[in-house]
ChimeraX commands (.cxc) that place a marker at each C-alpha (Angstrom):
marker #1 position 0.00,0.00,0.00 radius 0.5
marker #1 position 2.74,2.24,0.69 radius 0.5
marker #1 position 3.88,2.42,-3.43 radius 0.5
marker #1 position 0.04,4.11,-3.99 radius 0.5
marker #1 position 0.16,6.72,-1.74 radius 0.5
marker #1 position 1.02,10.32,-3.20 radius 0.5
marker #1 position 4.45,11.19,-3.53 radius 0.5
marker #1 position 5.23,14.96,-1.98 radius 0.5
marker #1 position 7.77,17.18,-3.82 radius 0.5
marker #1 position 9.18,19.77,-0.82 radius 0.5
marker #1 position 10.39,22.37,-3.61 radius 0.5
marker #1 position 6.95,23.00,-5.24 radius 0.5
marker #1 position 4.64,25.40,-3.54 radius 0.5
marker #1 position 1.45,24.62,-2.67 radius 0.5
marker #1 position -1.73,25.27,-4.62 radius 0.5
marker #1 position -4.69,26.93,-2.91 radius 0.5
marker #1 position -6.47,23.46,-2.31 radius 0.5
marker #1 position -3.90,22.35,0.11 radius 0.5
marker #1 position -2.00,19.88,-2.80 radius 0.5
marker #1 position 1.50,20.49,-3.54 radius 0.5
marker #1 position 1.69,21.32,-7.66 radius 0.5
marker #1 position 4.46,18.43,-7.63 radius 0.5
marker #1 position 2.52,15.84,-5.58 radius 0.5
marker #1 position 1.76,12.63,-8.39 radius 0.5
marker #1 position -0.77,9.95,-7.56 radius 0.5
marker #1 position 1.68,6.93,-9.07 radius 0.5
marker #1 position -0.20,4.84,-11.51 radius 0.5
marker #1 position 0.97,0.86,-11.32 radius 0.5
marker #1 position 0.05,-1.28,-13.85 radius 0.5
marker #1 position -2.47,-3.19,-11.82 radius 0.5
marker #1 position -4.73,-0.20,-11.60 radius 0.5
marker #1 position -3.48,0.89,-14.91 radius 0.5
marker #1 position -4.70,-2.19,-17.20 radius 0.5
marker #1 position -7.94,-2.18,-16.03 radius 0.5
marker #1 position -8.59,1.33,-16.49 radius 0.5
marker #1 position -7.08,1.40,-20.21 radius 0.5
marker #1 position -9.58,-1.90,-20.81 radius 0.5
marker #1 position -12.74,0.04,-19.61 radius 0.5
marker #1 position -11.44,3.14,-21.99 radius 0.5
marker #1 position -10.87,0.82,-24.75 radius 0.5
marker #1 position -14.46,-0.55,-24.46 radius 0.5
marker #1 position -15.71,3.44,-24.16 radius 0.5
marker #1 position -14.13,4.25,-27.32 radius 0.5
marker #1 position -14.48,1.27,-29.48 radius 0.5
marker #1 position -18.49,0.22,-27.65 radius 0.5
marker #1 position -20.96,0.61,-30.70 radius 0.5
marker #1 position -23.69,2.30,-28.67 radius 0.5
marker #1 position -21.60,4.26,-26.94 radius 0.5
marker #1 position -22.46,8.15,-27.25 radius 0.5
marker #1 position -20.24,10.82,-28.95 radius 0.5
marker #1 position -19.76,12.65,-25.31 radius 0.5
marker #1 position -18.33,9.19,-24.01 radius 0.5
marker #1 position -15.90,8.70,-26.90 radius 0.5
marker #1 position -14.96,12.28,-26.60 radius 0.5
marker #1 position -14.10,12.19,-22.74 radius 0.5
marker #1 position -12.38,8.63,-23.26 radius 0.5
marker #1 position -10.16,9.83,-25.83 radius 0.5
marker #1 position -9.19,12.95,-24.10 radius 0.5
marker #1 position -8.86,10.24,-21.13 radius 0.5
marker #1 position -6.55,7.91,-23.17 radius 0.5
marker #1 position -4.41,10.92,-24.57 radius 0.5
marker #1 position -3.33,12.18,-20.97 radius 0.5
marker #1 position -2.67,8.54,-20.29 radius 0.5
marker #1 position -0.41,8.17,-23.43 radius 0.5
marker #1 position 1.64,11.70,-21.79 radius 0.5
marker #1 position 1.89,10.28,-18.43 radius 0.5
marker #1 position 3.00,6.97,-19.23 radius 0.5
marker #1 position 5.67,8.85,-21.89 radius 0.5
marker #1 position 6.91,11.00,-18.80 radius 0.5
marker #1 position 6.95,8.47,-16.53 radius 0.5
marker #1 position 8.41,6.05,-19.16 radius 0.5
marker #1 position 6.42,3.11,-18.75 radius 0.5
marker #1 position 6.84,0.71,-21.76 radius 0.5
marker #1 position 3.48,-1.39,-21.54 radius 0.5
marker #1 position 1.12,1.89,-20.73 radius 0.5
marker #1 position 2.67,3.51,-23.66 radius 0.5
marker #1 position 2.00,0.88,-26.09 radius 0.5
marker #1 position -1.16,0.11,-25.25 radius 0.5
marker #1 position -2.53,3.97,-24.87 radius 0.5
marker #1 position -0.51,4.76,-28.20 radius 0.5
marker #1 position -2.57,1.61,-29.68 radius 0.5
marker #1 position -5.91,2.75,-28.24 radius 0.5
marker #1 position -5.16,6.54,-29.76 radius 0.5
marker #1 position -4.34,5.06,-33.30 radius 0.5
marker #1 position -7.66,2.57,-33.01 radius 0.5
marker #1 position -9.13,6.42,-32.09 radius 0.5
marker #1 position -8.13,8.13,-35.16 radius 0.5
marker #1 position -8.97,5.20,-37.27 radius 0.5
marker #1 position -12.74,5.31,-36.65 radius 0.5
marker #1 position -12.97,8.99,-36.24 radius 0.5
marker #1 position -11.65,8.98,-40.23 radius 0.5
marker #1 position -14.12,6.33,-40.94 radius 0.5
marker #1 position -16.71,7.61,-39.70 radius 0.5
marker #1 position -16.18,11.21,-41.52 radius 0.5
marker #1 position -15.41,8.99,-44.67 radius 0.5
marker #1 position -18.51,7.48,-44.40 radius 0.5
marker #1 position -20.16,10.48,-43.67 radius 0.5
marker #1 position -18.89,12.17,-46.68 radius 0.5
marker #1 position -19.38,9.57,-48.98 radius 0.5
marker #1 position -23.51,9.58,-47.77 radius 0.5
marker #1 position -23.51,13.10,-48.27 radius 0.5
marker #1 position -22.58,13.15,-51.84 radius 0.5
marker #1 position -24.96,14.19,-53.98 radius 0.5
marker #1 position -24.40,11.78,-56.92 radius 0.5
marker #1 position -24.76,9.04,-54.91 radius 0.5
marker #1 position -28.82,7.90,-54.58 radius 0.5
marker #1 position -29.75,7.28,-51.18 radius 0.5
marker #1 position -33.56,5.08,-52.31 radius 0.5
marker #1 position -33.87,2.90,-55.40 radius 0.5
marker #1 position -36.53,5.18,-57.77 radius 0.5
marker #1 position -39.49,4.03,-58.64 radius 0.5
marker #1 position -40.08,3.23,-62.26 radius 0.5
marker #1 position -42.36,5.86,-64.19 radius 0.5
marker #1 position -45.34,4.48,-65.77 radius 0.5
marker #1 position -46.73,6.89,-68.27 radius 0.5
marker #1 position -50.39,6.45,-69.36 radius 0.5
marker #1 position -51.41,6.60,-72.61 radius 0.5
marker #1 position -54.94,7.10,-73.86 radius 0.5
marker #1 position -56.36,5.29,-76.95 radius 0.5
marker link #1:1,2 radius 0.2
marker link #1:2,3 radius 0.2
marker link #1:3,4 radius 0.2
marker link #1:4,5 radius 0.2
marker link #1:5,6 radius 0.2
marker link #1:6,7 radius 0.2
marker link #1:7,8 radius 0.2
marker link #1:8,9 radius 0.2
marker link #1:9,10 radius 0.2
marker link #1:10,11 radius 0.2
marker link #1:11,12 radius 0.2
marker link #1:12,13 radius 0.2
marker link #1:13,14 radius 0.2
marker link #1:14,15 radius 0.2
marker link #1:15,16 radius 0.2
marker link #1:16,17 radius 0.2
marker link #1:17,18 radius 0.2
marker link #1:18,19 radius 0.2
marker link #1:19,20 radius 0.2
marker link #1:20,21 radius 0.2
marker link #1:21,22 radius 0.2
marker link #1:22,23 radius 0.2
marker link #1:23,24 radius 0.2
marker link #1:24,25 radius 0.2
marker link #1:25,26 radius 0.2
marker link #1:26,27 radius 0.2
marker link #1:27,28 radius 0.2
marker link #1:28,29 radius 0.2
marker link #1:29,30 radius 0.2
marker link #1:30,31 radius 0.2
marker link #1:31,32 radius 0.2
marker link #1:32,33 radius 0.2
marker link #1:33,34 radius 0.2
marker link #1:34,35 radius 0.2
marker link #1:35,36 radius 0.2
marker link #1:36,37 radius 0.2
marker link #1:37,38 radius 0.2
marker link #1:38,39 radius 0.2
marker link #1:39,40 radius 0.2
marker link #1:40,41 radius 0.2
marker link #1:41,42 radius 0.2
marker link #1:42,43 radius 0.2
marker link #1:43,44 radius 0.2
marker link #1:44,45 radius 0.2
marker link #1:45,46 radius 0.2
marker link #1:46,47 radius 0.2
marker link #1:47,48 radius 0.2
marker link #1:48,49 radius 0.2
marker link #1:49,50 radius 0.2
marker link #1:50,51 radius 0.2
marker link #1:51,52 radius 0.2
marker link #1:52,53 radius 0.2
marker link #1:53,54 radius 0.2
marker link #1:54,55 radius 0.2
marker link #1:55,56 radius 0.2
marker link #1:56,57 radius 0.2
marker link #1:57,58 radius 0.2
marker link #1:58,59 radius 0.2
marker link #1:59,60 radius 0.2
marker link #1:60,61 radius 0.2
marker link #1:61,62 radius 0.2
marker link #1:62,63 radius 0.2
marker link #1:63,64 radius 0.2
marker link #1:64,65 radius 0.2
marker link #1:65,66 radius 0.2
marker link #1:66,67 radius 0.2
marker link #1:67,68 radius 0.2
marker link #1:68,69 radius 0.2
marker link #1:69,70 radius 0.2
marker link #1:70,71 radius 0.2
marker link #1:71,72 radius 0.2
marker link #1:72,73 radius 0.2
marker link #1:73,74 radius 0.2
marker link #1:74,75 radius 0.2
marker link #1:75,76 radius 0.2
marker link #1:76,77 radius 0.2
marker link #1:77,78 radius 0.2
marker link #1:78,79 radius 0.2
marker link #1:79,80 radius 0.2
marker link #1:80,81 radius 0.2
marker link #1:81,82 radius 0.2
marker link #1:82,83 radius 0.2
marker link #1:83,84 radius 0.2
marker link #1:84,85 radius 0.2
marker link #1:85,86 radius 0.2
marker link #1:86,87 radius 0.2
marker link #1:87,88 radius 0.2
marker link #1:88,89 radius 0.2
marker link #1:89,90 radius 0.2
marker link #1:90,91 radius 0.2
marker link #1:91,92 radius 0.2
marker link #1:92,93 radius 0.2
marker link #1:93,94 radius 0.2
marker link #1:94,95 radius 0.2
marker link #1:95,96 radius 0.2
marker link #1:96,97 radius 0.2
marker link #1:97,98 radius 0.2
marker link #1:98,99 radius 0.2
marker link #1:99,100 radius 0.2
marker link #1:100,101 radius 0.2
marker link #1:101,102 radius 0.2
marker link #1:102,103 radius 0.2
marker link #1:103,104 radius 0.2
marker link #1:104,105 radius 0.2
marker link #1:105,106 radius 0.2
marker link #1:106,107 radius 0.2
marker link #1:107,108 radius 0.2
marker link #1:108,109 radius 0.2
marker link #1:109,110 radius 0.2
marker link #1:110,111 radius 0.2
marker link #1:111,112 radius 0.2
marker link #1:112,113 radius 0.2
marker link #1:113,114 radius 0.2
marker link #1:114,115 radius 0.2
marker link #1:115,116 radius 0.2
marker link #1:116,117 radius 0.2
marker link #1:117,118 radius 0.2
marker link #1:118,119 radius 0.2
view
């Protein structure tokens, strides 16, 4: 218990809710993994809202810069994974959403025209 408790830095002054600007809350990989698998479902869940996907990406992102400051090999693969799978279905989706937009494209099958004649 004593590795999760938060580390004090005596040289940084302290902020006006009583925390130290230096004090870090260290991340081990046992809380770590877990976390990144619940943001992976967030981002990557199919009925999962756009606010969601939003706050877990923003989520995995300050991961990805923690884990690169604190140089942590497995976090920063696996964040730097989830932010790729990220920007993959963000383009797909505006690819799509472009290509459904065009006007050539016909969104219904037309009906045939049936012209009447009169004897």
């Amino acid at each position: 218990m004593r590795n999760l408790e938060i580390h004090h830095d005596p040289e940084c002054e302290e902020s006006p809710k009583g925390i130290a600007k230096g004090d870090r809350i260290p991340l081990p990989w046992e809380i770590l993994q877990p976390t990144l698998r619940i943001l992976g479902h967030c981002l990557m869940g199919p009925l999962i809202s756009q606010e969601v996907k939003d706050a877990a990406s923003f989520a995995v992102r300050c991961l990805y810069a923690r884990a690169s400051h604190d140089l942590v090999p497995q976090a920063i693969l696996v964040t730097r994974s989830l932010i790729q799978l990220d920007n993959r279905t963000r383009d797909a989706i505006t690819s799509a959403s472009a290509v459904a937009s065009n006007v050539n494209t016909p969104t219904k099958a037309k009906k045939p025209e049936i012209l009447l004649v009169s004897k």
